[in-house]
C-alpha positions, -999 to +999 in steps of 0.1 A: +293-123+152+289-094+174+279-107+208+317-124+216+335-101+232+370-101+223+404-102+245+405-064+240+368-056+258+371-081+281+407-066+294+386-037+296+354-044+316+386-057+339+400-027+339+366-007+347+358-034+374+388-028+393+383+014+389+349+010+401+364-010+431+390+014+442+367+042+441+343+026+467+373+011+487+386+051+487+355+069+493+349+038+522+387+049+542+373+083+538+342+077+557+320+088+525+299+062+514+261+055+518+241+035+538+234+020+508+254+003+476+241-023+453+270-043+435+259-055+406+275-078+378+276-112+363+306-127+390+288-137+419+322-146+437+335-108+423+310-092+442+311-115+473+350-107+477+345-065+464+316-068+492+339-089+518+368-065+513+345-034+515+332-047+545+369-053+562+374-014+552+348+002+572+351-018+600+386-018+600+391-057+600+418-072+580+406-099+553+421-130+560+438-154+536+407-173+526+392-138+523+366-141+545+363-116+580+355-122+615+336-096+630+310-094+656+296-063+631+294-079+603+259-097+592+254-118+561+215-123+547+214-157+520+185-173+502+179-207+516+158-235+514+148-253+479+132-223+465+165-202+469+145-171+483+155-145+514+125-154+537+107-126+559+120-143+590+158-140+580+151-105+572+135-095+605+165-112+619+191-091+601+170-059+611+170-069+648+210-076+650+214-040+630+191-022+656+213-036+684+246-014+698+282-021+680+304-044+699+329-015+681+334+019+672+331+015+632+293+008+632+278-022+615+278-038+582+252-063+562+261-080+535+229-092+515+238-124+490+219-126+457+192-098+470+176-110+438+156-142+453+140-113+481+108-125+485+080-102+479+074-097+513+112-097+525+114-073+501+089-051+517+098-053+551+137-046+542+127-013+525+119+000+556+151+000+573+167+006+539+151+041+538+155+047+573+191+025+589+205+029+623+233+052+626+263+040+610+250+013+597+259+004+558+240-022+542+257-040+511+234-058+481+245-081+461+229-096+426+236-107+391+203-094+379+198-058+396+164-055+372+144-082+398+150-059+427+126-039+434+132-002+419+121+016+452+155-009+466+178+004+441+167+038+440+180+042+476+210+030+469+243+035+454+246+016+420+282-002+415+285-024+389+312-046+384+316-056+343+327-093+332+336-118+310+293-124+306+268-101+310+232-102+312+204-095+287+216-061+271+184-039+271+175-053+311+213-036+314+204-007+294+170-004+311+185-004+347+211+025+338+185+047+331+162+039+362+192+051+377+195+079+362+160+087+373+171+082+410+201+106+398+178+128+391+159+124+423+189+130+449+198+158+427+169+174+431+166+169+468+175+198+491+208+196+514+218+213+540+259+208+536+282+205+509+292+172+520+258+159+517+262+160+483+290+131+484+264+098+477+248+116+447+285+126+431+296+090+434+261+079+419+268+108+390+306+087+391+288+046+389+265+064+359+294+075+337+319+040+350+287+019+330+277+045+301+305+034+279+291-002+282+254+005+281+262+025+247+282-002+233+251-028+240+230-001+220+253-002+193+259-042+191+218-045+192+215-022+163+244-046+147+223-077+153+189-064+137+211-052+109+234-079+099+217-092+071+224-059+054+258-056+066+278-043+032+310-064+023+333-042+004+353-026+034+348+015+030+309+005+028+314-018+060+333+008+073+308+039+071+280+013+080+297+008+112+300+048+120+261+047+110+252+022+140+271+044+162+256+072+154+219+055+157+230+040+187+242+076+205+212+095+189+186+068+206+199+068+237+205+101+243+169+109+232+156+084+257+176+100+282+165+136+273+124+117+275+133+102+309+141+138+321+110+151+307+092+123+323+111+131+358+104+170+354+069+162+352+064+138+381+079+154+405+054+182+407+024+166+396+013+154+431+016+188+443-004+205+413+028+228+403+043+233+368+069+217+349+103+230+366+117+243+329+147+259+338+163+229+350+148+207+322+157+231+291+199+233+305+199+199+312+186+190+275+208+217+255+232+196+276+225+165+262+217+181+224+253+198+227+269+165+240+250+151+211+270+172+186+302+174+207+301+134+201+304+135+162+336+151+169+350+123+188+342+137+224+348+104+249+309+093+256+324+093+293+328+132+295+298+139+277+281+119+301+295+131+332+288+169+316+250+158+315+251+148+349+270+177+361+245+203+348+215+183+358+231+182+395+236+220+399+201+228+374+178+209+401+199+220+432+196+253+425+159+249+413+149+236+446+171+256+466 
């Protein structure tokens, strides 16, 4: 009953696929993106084109009608074989060709397919580069199930996802937008030296609040499903039933996101024997209490969200300042 989506929602994950599109394809003409960004979503052939076109962006190569590109710059990394898997060889190949001088001036782009089947120790050697690429290099992963990757991968890069018509499990989707929000947490708490360095953790702040709607609305339709049997009939009961899942929903996650900062807070000092940064920690959680009640008065979750983020950006810049 409540896992169909209907034509409504499914216009809309449409709608925020193609927002979350143009924002990369406009930071990517401005020169601002990452080394790093991880599309995620359950198209394949969506994120091979978003990828393909991204790709044709930075290096300044038009698509061509069949949508692929033809550029000596451009490097594609594909399972193969029968157990569908990125081997170690294929991946010290991709690193050699991106350590090698441009044939251009735009730098150099890799496009990894289904970085999911990265085998364990593909996985390994790729995190190397991933942490440390060649100038102007800009690697693009690809995967319908973002949760396999490894979370030292997707905590160095930036997280895109792409909504559609079927999703994955709901709490692996869940589950992954808060790990993210940890690695939110982590670039905002790392030291910069311009303004402008600041532009890869705005734009993950920007991917967070694109998939918060969705990730809320999975906490609500889970509640729905442990609930139906209890699901009133006569419609004002149905009705305030309804608001009451929403509210359970929004209360839950918002606690678990005000735990995750605890958690974060106190890991990030803990290896060097110092205390609990509680400046940063106690304005980012009146944040999230205040966005808590701002929501019963029919505050969008998306600017509650991005307020969270917001004043956990400039609470751990300044902290570590």
């Amino acid at each position: 009953m409540f896992g169909r989506k209907s034509a409504t929602a499914i216009s809309l994950m449409s709608e925020i696929a193609a927002a979350s599109r143009e924002v990369l394809l406009r930071n990517a003409r401005k020169g601002r993106l990452p080394h790093g960004i991880l599309l995620s979503g359950p198209d394949l052939a969506q994120l091979e084109e978003t990828a393909l076109t991204l790709a044709g962006v930075i290096l300044k190569s038009p698509e061509k009608p069949s949508g692929e590109i033809s550029h000596p710059d451009l490097y594609h990394l594909r399972p193969a074989g029968r157990m569908r898997q990125i081997s170690a060889d294929d991946t010290r190949g991709l690193i050699k060709n991106l350590f090698q001088t441009a044939f251009g001036e735009n730098g150099k782009v890799a496009i990894v397919h289904e970085a999911d089947c990265f085998h364990q120790a593909s996985s390994n050697i790729f995190l190397k580069t991933l942490e440390e690429p060649p100038d102007g290099t800009y690697i693009i992963l690809i995967s319908t199930r973002p949760y396999s990757l490894l979370a030292t991968i997707r905590s160095r890069c930036l997280f895109f996802r792409l909504p559609g018509q079927e999703e994955t499990t709901q709490e692996s989707e869940s589950e992954v937008w808060l790990e993210d929000f940890e690695a939110f947490l982590k670039s905002a708490g790392t030291p910069v030296q311009r303004s402008a360095d600041l532009a890869p953790t705005l734009m993950q702040a920007y991917g967070l609040v694109v998939r918060f709607g969705e990730v809320l609305q999975n906490q609500v339709t889970m509640l729905k499903e442990k609930a139906r049997d209890s699901v009133p009939e006569e419609d004002e009961a149905h009705k305030a039933w309804e608001k009451l899942m929403e509210i359970e929903a929004r209360q839950k996650l918002l606690r678990t996101i005000a735990e995750r900062c605890l958690a974060f807070a106190r890991h990030s000092n803990n290896s060097a024997g110092q205390q609990v940064p509680l400046e940063p920690l106690r304005n980012t959680i009146q944040e999230i209490e205040r966005a808590n009640y701002l929501l019963q008065s029919n505050l969008q979750a998306g600017v509650a969200i991005e307020q969270i983020l917001l004043t956990a950006l400039r609470s751990w810049a300044l902290h570590n300042r």
